[in-house]
Structures are given as C-alpha cells and as structure tokens.
PLY file of the C-alpha trace (Angstrom):
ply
format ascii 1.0
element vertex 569
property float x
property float y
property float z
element edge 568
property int vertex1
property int vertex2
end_header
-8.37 -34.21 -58.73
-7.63 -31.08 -56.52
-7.45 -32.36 -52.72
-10.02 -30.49 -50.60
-9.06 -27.72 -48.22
-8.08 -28.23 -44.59
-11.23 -26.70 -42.79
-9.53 -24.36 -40.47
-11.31 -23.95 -37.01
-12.66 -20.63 -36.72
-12.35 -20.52 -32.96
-9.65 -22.87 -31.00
-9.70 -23.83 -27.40
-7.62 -22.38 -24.94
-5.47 -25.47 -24.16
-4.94 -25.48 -28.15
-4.42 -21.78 -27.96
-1.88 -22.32 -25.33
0.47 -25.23 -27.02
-0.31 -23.82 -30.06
-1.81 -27.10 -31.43
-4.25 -27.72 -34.16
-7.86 -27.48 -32.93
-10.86 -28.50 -34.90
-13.14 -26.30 -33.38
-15.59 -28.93 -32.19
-18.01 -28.82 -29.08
-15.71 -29.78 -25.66
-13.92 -31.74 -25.94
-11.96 -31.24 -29.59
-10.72 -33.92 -30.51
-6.71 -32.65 -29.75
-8.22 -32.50 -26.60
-9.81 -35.40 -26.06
-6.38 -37.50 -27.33
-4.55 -36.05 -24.76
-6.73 -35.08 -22.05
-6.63 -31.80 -21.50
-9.96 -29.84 -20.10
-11.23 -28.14 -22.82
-12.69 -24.70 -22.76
-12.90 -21.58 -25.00
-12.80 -18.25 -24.40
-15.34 -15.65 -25.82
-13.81 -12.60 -27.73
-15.30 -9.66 -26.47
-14.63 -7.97 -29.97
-11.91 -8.72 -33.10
-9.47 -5.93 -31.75
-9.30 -6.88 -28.74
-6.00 -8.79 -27.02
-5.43 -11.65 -25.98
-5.32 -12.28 -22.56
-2.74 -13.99 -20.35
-3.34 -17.95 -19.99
-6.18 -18.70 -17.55
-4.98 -20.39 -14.51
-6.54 -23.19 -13.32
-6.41 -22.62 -9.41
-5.76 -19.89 -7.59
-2.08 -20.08 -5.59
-1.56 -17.98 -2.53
0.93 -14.74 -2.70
4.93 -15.55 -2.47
7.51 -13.89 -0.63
11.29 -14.44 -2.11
14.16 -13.99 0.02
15.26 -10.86 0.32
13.09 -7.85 -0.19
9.31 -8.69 0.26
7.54 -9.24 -3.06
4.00 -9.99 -3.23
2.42 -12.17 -6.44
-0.77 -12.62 -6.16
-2.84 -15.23 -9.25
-6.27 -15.32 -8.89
-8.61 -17.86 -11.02
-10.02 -16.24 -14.73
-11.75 -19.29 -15.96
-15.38 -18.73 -17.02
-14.76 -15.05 -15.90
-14.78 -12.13 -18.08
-11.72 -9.55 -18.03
-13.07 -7.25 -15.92
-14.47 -9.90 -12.98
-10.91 -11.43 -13.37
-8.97 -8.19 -12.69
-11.82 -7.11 -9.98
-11.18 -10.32 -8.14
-7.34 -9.86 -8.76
-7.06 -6.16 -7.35
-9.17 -7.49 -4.22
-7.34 -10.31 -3.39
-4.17 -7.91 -3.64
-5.29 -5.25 -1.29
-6.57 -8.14 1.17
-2.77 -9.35 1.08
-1.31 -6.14 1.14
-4.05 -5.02 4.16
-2.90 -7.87 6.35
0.97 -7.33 6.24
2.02 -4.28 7.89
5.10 -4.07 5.10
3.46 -3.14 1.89
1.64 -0.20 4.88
4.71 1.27 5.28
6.49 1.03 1.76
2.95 2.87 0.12
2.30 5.17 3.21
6.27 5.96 1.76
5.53 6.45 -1.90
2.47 8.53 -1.09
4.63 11.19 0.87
8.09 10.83 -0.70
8.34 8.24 -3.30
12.43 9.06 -3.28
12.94 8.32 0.33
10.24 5.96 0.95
11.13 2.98 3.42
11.67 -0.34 1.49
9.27 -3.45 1.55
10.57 -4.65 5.01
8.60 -5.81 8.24
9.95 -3.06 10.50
10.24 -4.11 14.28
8.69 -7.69 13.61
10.33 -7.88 16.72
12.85 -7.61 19.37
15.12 -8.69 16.95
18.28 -11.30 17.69
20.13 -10.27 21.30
23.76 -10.62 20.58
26.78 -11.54 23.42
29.04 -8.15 23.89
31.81 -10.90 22.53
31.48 -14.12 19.90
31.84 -17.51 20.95
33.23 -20.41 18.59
30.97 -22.72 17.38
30.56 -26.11 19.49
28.00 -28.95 19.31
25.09 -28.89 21.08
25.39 -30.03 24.54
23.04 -31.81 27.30
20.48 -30.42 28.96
22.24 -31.18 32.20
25.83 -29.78 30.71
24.41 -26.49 30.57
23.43 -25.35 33.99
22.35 -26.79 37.32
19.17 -27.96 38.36
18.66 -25.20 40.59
18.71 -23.07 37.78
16.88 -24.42 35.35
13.96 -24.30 38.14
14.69 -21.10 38.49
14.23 -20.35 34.52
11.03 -22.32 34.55
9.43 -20.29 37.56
10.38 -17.08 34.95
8.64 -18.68 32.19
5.39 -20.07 34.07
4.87 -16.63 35.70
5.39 -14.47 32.79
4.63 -16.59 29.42
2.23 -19.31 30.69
-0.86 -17.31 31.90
-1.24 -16.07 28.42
0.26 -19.18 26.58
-0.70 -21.68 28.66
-0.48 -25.25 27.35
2.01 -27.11 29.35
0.90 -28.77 32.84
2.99 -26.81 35.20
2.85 -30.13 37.62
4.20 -32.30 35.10
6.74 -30.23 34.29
8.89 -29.90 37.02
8.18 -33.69 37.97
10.44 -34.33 34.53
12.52 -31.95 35.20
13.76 -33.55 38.73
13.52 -36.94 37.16
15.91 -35.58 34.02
19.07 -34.78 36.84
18.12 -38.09 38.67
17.11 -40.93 36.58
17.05 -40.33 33.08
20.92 -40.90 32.07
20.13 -40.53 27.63
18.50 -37.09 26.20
14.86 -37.27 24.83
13.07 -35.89 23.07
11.41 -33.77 26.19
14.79 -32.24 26.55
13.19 -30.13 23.88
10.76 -28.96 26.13
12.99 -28.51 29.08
15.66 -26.03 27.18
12.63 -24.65 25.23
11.14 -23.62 28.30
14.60 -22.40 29.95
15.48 -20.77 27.30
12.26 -18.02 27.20
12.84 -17.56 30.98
16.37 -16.46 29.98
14.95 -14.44 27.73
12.08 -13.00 30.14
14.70 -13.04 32.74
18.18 -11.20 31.42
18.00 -7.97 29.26
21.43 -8.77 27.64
22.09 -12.69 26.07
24.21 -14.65 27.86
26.19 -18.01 26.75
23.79 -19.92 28.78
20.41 -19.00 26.70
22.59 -19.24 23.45
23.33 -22.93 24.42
19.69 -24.09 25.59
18.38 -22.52 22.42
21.00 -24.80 20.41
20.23 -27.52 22.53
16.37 -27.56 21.72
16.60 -27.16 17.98
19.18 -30.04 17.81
16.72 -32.45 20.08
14.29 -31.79 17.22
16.13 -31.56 14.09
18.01 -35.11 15.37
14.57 -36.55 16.29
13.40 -39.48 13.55
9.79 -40.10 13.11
9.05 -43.69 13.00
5.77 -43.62 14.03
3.11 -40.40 14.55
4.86 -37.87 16.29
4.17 -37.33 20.47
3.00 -34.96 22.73
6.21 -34.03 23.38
7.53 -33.23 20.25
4.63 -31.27 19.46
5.30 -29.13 22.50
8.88 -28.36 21.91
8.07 -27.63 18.34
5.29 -25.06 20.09
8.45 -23.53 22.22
10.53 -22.97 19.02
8.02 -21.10 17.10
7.86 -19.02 19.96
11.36 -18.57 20.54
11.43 -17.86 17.37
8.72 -15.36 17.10
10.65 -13.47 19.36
14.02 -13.11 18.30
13.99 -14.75 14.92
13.52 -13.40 11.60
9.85 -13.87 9.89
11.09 -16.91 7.69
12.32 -18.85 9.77
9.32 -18.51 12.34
6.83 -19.02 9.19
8.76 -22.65 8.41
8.56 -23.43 12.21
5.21 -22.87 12.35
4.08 -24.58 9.42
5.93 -27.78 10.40
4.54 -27.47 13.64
1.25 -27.59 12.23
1.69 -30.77 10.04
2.94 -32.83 12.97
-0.72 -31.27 14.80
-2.51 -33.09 11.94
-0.24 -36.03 11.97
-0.99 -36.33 15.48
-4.75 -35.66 14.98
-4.49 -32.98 18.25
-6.55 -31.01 16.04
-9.59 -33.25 16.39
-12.17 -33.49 19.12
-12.89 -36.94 18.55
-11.95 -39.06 21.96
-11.45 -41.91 19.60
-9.09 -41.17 17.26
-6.93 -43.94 16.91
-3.57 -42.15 16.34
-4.38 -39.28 19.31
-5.04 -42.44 21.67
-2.29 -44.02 20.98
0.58 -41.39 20.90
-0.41 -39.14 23.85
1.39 -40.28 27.07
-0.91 -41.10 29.82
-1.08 -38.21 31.54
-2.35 -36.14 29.17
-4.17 -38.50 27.38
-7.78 -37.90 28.61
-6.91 -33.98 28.51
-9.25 -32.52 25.70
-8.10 -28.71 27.08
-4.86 -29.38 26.98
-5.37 -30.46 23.38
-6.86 -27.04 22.55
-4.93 -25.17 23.91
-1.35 -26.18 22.46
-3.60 -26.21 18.93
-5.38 -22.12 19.48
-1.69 -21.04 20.77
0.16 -22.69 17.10
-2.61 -21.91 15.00
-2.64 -18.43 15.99
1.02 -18.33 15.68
0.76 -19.66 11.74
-1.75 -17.24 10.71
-0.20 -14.09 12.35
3.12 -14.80 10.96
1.54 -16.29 7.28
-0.53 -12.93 6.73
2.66 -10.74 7.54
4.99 -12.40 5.16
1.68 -12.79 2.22
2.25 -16.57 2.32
-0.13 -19.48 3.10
-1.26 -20.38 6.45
-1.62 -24.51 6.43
-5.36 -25.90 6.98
-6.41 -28.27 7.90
-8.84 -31.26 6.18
-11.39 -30.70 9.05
-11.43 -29.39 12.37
-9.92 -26.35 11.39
-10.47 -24.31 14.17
-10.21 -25.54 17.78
-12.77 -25.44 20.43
-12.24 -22.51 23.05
-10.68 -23.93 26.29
-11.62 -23.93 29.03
-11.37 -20.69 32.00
-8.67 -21.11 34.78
-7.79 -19.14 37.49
-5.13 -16.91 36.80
-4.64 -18.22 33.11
-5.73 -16.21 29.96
-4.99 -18.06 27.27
-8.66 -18.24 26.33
-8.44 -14.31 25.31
-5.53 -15.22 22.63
-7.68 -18.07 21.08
-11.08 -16.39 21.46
-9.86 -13.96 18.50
-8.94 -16.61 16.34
-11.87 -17.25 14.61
-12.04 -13.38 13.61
-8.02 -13.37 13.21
-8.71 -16.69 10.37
-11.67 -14.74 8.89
-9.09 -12.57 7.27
-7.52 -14.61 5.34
-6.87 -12.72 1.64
-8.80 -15.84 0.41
-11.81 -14.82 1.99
-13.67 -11.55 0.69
-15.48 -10.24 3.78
-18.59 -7.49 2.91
-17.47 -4.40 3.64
-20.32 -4.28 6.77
-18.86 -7.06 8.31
-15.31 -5.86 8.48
-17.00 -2.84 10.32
-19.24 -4.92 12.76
-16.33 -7.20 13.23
-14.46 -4.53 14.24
-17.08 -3.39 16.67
-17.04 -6.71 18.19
-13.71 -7.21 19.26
-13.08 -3.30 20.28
-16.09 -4.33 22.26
-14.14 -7.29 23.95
-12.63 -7.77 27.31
-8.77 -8.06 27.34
-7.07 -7.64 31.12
-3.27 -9.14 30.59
-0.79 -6.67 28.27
-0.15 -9.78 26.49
-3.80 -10.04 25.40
-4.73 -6.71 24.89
-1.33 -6.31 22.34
-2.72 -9.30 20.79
-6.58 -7.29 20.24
-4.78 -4.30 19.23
-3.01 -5.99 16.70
-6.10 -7.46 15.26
-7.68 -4.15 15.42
-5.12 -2.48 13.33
-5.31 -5.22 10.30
-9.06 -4.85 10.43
-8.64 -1.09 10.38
-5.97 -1.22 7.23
-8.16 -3.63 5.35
-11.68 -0.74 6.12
-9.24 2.31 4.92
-8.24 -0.16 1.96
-11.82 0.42 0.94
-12.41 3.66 1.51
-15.01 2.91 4.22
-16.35 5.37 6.92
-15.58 4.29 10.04
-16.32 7.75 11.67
-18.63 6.18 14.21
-15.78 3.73 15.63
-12.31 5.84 15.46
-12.74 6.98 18.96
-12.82 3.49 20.29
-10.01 2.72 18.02
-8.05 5.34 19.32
-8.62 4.75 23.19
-7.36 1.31 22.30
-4.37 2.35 20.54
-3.36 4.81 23.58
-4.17 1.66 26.05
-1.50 -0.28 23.87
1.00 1.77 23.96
1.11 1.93 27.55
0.90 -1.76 28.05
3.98 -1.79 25.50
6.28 0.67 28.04
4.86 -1.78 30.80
6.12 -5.02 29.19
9.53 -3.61 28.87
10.29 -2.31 31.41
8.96 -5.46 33.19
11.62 -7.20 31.13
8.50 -9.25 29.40
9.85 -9.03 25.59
6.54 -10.05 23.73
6.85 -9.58 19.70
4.22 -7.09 19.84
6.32 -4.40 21.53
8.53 -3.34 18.46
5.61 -4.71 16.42
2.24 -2.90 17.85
3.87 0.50 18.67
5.35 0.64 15.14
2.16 0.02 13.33
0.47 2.22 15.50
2.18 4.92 13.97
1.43 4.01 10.06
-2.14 3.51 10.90
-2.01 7.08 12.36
-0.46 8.51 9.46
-2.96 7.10 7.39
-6.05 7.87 9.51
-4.59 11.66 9.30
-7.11 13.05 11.65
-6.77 16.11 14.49
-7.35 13.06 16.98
-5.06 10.42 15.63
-1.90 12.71 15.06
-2.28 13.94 18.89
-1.20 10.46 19.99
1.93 10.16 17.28
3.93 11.83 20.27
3.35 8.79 22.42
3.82 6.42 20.02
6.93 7.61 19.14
8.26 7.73 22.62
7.15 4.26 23.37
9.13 2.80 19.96
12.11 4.63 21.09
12.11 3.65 24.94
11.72 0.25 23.18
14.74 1.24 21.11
16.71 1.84 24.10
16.14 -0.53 26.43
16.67 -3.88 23.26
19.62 -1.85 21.88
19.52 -4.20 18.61
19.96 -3.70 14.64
16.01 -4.46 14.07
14.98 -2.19 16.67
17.14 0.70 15.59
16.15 0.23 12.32
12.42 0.34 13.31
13.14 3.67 15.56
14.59 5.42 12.35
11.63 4.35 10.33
9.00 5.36 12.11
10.86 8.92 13.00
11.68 9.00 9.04
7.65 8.19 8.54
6.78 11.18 10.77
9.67 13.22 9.22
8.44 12.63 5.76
5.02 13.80 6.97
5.82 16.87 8.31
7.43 17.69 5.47
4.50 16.74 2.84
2.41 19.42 5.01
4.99 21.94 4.61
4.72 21.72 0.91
1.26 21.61 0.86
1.02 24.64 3.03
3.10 26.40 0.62
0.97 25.77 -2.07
-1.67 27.35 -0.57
-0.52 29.87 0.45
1.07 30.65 -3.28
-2.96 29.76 -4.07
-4.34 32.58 -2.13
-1.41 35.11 -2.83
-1.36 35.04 -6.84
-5.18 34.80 -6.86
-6.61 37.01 -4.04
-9.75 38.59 -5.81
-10.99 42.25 -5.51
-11.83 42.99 -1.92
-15.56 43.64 -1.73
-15.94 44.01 2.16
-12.88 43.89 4.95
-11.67 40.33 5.47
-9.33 41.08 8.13
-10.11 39.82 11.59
-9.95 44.14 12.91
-12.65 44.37 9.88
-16.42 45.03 10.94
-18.15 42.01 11.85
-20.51 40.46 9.40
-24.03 40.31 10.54
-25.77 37.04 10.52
-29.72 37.44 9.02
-31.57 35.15 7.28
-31.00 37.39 4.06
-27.46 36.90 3.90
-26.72 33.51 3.87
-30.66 31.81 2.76
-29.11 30.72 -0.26
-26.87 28.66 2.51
-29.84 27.10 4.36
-31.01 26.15 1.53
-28.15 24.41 0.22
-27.86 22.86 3.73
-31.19 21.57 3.94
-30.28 19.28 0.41
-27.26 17.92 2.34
-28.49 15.02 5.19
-25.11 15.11 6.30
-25.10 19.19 7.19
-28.87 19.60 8.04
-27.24 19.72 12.36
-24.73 22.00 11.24
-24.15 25.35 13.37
-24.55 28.19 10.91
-23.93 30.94 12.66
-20.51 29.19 14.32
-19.57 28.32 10.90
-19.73 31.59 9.94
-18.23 33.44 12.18
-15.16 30.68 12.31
-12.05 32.88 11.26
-12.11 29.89 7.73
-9.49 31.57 5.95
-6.67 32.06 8.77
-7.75 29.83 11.40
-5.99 25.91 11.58
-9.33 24.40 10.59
-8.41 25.44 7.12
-4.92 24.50 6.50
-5.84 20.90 8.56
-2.91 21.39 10.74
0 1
1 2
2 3
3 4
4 5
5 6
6 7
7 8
8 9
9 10
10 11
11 12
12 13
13 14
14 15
15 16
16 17
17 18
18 19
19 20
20 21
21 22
22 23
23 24
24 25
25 26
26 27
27 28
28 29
29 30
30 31
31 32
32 33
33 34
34 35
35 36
36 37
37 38
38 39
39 40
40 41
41 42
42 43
43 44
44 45
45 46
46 47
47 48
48 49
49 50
50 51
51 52
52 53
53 54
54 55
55 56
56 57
57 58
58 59
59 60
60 61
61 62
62 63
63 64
64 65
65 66
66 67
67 68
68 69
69 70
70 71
71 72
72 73
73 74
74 75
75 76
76 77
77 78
78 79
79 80
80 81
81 82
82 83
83 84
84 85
85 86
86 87
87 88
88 89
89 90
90 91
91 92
92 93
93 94
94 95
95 96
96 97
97 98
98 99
99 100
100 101
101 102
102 103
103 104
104 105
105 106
106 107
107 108
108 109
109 110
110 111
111 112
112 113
113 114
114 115
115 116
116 117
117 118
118 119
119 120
120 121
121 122
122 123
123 124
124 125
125 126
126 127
127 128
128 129
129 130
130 131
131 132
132 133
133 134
134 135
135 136
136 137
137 138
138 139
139 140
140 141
141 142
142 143
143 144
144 145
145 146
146 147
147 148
148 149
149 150
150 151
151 152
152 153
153 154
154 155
155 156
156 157
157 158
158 159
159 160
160 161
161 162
162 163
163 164
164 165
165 166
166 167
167 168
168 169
169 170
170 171
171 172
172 173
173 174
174 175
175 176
176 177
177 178
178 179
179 180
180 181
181 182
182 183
183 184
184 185
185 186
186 187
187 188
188 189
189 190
190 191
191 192
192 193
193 194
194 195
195 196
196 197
197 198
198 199
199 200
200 201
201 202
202 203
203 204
204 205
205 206
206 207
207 208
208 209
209 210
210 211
211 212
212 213
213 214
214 215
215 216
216 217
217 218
218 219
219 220
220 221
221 222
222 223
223 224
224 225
225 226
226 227
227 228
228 229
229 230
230 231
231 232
232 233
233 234
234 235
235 236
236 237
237 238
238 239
239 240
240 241
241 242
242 243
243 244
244 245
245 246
246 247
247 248
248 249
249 250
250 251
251 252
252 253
253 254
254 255
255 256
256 257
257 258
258 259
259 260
260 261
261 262
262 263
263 264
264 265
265 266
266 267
267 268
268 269
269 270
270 271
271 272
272 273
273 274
274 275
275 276
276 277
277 278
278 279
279 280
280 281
281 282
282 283
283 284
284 285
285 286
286 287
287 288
288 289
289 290
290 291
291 292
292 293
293 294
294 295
295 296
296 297
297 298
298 299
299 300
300 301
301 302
302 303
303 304
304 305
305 306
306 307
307 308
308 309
309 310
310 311
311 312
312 313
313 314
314 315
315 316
316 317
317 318
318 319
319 320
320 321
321 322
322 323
323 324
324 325
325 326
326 327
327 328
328 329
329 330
330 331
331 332
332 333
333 334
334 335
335 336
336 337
337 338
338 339
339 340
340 341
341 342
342 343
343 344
344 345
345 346
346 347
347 348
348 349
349 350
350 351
351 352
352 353
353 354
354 355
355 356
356 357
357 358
358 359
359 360
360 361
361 362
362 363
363 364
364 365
365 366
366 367
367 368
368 369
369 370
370 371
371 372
372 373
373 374
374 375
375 376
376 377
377 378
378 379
379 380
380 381
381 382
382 383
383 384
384 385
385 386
386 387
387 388
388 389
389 390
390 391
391 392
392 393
393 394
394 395
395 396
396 397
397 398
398 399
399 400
400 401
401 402
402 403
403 404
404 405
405 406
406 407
407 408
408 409
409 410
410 411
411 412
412 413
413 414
414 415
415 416
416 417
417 418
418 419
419 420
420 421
421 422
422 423
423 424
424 425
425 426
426 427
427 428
428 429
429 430
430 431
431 432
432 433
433 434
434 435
435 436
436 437
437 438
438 439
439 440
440 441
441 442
442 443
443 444
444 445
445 446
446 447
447 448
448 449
449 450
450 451
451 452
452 453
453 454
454 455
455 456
456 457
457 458
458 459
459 460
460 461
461 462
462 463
463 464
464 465
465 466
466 467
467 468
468 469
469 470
470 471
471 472
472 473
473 474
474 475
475 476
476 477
477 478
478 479
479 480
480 481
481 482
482 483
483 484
484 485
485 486
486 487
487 488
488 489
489 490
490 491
491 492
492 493
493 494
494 495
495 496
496 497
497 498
498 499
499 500
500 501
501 502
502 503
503 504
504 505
505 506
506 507
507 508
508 509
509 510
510 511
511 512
512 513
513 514
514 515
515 516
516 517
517 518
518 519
519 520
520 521
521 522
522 523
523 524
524 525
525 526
526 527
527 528
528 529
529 530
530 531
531 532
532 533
533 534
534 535
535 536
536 537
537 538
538 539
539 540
540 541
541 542
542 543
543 544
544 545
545 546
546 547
547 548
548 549
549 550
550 551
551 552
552 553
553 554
554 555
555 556
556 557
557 558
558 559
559 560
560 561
561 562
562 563
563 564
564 565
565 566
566 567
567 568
C-alpha cells in the first residue's frame, strides 16, 4: 500500500518562512507555531513574481549612531502593512531623523553642490569644543575640593556662574549654596557627594570666567566626575547627586564631544525617575524621603532641575539620531514658576514644542507651519534664550523644507530672527559667556540659508559668516576651526555651483539664439504695451490665482533676459 503524500502548505507563516520550518498552513496559530510559541501571521503576496520582502520587525527601534562617522539606521514596523505603507512610513521617519540633526544638513546640502568635496557626516561646531593648556600636565588623581583653590576663590567662581549661567539655568538655591560652601572649608572634614556640586559649579565659572583653560578648571572638572563616578547607590539617589549630574551634562555640553554629553544625559535622566523628581505628586514616597529638608517642600525647584535635563536629553538625542529616555508618566514637567531676574521659564516653555519633534512622532504638515508661527511669535529677552528659540526655529524650518512646504508667508520672520541671533552670538563672546549655541546656531544658520536660496536669505550669509569666524578667533580650538572651514567651504562650494550654472546658460542662449524678429537690445525701440499685444497674456494670467495681482506692464518692460532677476543671482 502506497503511503499518502505529505500535504504541502500552500502558503506558510512568516515565523515559518523565517526559520525555514515546516508549516501546515492552518488558521493562526499553525501548529509549528503553536508548539513553540511564536506569533503567527502571514503575509499576502501581492502577485507570484513578486519578491520577497525583508523579515517584518516586530517593533520599531530608534536610529543608531556608531562611533566614528555618523550613521543613521532607521527600522520602522511592516507588520499588517503593505510594501508601499511600510517604505512610506520608513522614508518619513528617515527625513524626521535626518531633519532634526543638523549633520546629515550639511553632508546632503554637500552632495547636492559637490558630491566630491562634500563635508563628511560630522556635527560641525556642536560647540566650543575642548580648551586645551598652552602646555600638558601629567596625570594625577583627583584631588579635594578644598586642595584645589581657596575659599575666596571658589566664591568668586560661584558669583561668575550665578550671574551668567543661573538666570537662564536656574535650578540651584543660590542661598543654600554658598551656606555649604562656607560650611565645606569649616566643618565638613570628608568629601560628599555635594562636592559634586561645588566643583561643578566652579568649574563653569572658570569657564565663563577665563578665555584660555587653566590647571585650576582642569582639576575641579576631574574632581566632580570622580565624586560621581565613586558615588555607590544604596538607596534612591539625592538631590544632590541629581544636581551635580545636571552640572556635568552641562559641562559637558559645552566642551565635550556629543557622546559623551548624550550618556550623561541619559543617566541623568534615570536617576530623575529613580528619584521620582519627575512627578508632581507631594506624596511620593521615594521624593519624600530622599530630598533634604530644605528643598523638600520645593515643587519649583523640582521643575526646574527636570525642564533644564530634559531639554538637555532631547537636544543632544535628536542631533546624534539616538533615543531620548521617557519617562512611564509625567513626561513633561510643569512650567515653573516667574522670578525676578531669572528666565529659565523661556528654556522650558519650548519644551513641549522641542519633544513634539521627536522622529517618532509624524506632525501634519499644517502644524509644523503653525508651530512655527507660534514660537517665532514668542517672547525671548536673554541671548541665552533667544539662541535656544532660534535653534528650535531652524529644526522646524529643516523638517518644512524636508517636505517641500511653502512657508513664503513666514520667511521674513524667520529671517529677522536669524539676524537677531547672530548678533546675540558676537554678544555672548565677546562677553566671555561660551553657550553651545555660539559655534552651533551661527553654523546652522548658514546651511539653512543655503538651502532656503532666496535674494533675502543669501544677503545675511555675510554676517553669518563673520560671526562663525569672530567665534573662530576668539575659542582658537580644533572644533571651531574645523567649523570656520566648513561653513566657508559650504559657501565656496556654492558660489561655485552658480558659476556653472551660469555658464550653462549662457552656452543655452548662445548656441540657440533664434532669428531676431524685432531689436532685443536694451538701445532697441521700446515695445509698446496695448491690450493687443500681450491679451493672450491676460488671459493666461487670469487662469493662474497665484498671478491674477501681477504687474503686467512692469513685467514687461523688466530687462528678463539680461537683468539679475533671470540668472537668480
């Protein structure tokens, strides 16, 4: 007796398909995959030739950077999604990415001009970049707070820091402060962990203080990071932690490269939810027990030191394409409240807008331009704040020329902005007040020029370029001469790609100038303007919304073929 055939499954299920495992072709589950408990699905063929596609992931993962040159992978989620919604969804997530980090701007602002000298994948002028002593110093382990310097001193740094960095990043009570300070040099005889906070804060007012590095602000940086990397959580971490944690990321923001600040920041951020600082809640058990008493019943406080590091993460996540962490709830802290003198509540007030961009999220393209209108619409007073609008203006303005929208009616107010910027950048430096977004605004403001390409927006590449170099010149360092030749290289490159595109038409016009029917020359007799001559134009205006206010009789007697108008120069 002849056994009976194997009954071969006509259609197998993906997780089949994938390790290739014999599939019965049942309703989900089959029963391969209900022995091993896979999820089962099929896919539908769209036709018999068609190929196979690439194994559907299950979740999306965000876009990774490798060391090195930036690389950007972005997966998005194909299951129960046909080809063509997969790669749709794929290609927008990708520009989103892309729109957000000002270093895949430059690299295809590059390849669109020159692809043979385009700049590489690199976040030009991130930064100051890291200050360097005119002569090295061995290696030694990290000292005291109180080895360092003097008291006198370090009160000296602090005033620096609380004058300069504080109204604008202000989440440390001033009061408090300098009472631990004067108890650290008379009482306190073994480091804490608020050392961190002391050479944290020192160290910036070196920084905001001294041009060149000195030995001093190299050894209260050191200091700092080895109070924290030593410290050993037994328990939720404190207040205090937390806030020299806060002064790293900033420190490192600074000077630091982008990796290193993205790892700061993140860990920063996990010992915020550890803490529960993130939540409003007056009786969370682990935020009432671990804050110290005076700044236990401070709910501002609270939202101030979380706005200031959550900004920080999602700046810094977006430029690199990596994840910015979340939290379970709470995301987003409350705005705090006004002070005299103190503008912190500027910086946070954008974060809402600044976390609305996330490459996750697909904003309608009406919203980006409303959004855009709303915070070129807000009120910014300290050069700190307004480089921090300006630099959400120019993502929001990369992401609306990522999709080819018009945003005619707003470039004017984008411009003034830009041209505000730029002079709050010479400001800063030459007040010795090293914010990130010196090298990093004035740079960008350039690409985004390039790429708006307009009479109006090339007029201010003059400035732009000044301010980068002044930059340059005054932070005489290897990222910021590296970010002067790139952006004079940009420039450089577009000159040139106008040259070549002038000579082509001009070769146009030369090899295929028709038979002259009337005197074009501008000596030539003057064409008269009736209704006879150019109705066929009126009529093909009045078909055209966008031309029916059109000037005729200017447009006609514009000099079109010599005049700049026509070559867009």
């Amino acid at each position: 007796m002849e056994s009976p055939k194997r009954k071969r499954a006509r259609l197998a299920c993906q997780p089949c398909r994938e390790r290739k495992r014999k599939c019965d072709g049942r309703d989900p589950p089959c029963s391969t995959c209900s022995q091993w408990g896979y999820e089962c699905s099929y896919q539908v063929r769209q036709s018999s030739s068609s190929t196979s596609q690439p194994p559907a992931q299950a979740s999306p993962r965000p876009p990774s950077v490798v060391s090195g040159p930036l690389r950007f992978d972005v997966v998005t989620p194909t299951t129960c999604a046909t080809p063509d919604t997969a790669a749709s969804a794929h290609d927008g997530l990708r520009r989103r990415v892309e729109a957000n980090s000002g270093a895949t701007t430059v690299r295809r602002l590059g390849l669109k001009m020159d692809p043979t000298r385009a700049p590489r994948l690199n976040l030009f002028g991130w930064n100051i970049g890291a200050r360097q002593l005119s002569s090295a110093i061995p290696a030694a382990t990290a000292l005291q707070i109180t080895e360092i310097t003097s008291l006198d001193h370090m009160e000296v740094l602090a005033q620096v820091y609380f004058d300069k960095l504080d109204p604008c990043y202000g989440f440390i009570d001033r009061r408090q402060f300098f009472e631990r300070l004067n108890s650290r040099w008379t009482s306190e005889p073994r480091p804490r962990v608020y050392d961190s906070v002391l050479a944290g804060v020192a160290a910036l007012g070196c920084l905001f203080s001294q041009r060149n590095c000195t030995v001093t602000e190299l050894h209260l940086v050191q200091s700092a990071r080895s109070t924290l990397d030593s410290h050993i959580l037994s328990m939720s971490p404190s207040l205090d932690l937390l806030t020299g944690w806060l002064l790293r990321t900033i420190h490192l923001r600074l000077t630091d490269s982008p990796h290193s600040t993205w790892i700061a920041s993140s860990t920063l951020m996990h010992l915020i939810e550890a803490l529960g600082l993130h939540s409003d809640s007056d009786t969370d058990a682990v935020y009432a027990s671990s804050f110290p008493p005076s700044a236990q019943c401070d709910p501002d406080l609270k939202r101030r030191i979380v706005g200031v590091s959550h900004h920080l993460n999602a700046w810094t996540s977006f430029d690199l394409g990596l994840s910015r962490v979340l939290f379970q709830k709470h995301d987003l802290p409350l705005p705090p409240a006004p002070r005299p003198g103190d503008f912190t509540a500027e910086l946070i007030r954008l974060l809402p807008t600044s976390v609305s961009l996330d490459p996750s999220v697909a904003a309608e393209d009406t919203g980006l331009l409303s959004t855009l209108s709303s915070i070129l619409n807000g009120s910014h007073t300290q050069p700190p704040s307004v480089m921090a609008q300006t630099n959400l203006v120019l993502c929001l303005v990369r992401r609306i020329l990522s999709q080819n929208l018009d945003m005619s009616n707003l470039a004017e107010q984008v411009l003034d902005l830009l041209r505000k910027a730029l002079g709050c950048a010479r400001s800063m430096v030459q007040d010795c007040s090293p914010w990130h977004q010196v090298a990093n605004v004035p740079f960008h403001i350039i690409c985004v020029l390039l790429i708006m390409d307009t009479r109006s927006s090339l007029a201010i590449l003059p400035e732009a370029i000044q301010t980068v170099g002044l930059v340059a010149s005054i932070y005489d360092t290897e990222t910021m001469r590296e970010a002067n030749h790139t952006a004079y290289l940009l420039v450089l490159l577009h000159q040139q790609r106008r040259k070549d595109d002038l000579a082509v038409f001009s070769k146009a016009l030369a090899e295929n100038q028709p038979e002259p029917r009337m005197d074009l020359s501008p000596q030539g007799p003057t064409h008269t303007n009736n209704s006879d001559d150019h109705a066929w134009l009126e009529a093909l205006v009045s078909d055209l919304p966008s031309l029916r206010d059109a000037d005729l009789d200017e447009f006609l007697n514009t000099d079109m073929i010599g005049g700049p108008l026509f070559l867009g120069l």
